[in-house]
C-alpha positions as CSV (number, residue, x, y, z in Angstrom):
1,X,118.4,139.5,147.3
2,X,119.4,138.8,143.7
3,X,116.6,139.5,140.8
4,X,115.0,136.6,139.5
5,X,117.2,135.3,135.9
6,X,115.0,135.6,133.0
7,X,114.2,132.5,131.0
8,X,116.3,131.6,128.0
9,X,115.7,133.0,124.7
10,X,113.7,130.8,122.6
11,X,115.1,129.9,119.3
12,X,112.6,128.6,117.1
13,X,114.8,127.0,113.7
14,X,112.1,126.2,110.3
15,X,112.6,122.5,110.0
16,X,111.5,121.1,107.3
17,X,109.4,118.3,107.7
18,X,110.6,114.4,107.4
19,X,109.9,113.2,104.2
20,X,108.3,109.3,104.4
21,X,110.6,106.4,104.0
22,X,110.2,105.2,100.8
23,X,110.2,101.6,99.3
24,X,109.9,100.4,95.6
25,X,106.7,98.0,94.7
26,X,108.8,95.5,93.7
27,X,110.2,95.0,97.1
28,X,107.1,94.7,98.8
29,X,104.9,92.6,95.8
30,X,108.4,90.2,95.5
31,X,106.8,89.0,92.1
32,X,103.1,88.4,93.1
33,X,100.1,90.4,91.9
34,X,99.2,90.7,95.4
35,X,100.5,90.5,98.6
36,X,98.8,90.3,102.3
37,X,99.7,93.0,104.9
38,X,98.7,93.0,108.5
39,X,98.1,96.3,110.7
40,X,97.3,95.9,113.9
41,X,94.1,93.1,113.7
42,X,93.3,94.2,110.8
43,X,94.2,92.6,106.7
44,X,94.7,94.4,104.1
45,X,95.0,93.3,100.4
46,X,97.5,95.4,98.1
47,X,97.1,94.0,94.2
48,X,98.5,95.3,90.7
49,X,95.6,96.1,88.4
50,X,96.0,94.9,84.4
51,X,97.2,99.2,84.4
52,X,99.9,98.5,86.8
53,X,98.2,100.6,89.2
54,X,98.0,99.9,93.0
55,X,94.6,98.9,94.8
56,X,94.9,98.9,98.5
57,X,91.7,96.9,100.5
58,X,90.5,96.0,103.5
């Protein structure tokens, strides 16, 4: 009877973690102010503020 084989080694490698696509305003506004995005059943506003910041709403 031959001895059960142990299990492999486990060789746990750091990964470091995905970092998130990402895409320029511009491509997403195309020249508007604001632009509609859908998620799911949901709407969502995004608009440029007179500060050229970003507001996202629901």
């Amino acid at each position: 009877m031959q001895p059960n084989p142990s299990p492999p080694a486990l060789l746990v490698v750091p990964v470091r973690p995905e970092l998130p696509p990402r895409i320029d305003s511009t491509q997403l506004l195309r020249g508007h102010r604001t632009v509609e995005i859908e998620h799911g059943e949901q709407r969502y506003t995004l608009r440029v503020t007179r500060d050229n910041k970003l507001i996202l709403t629901k």
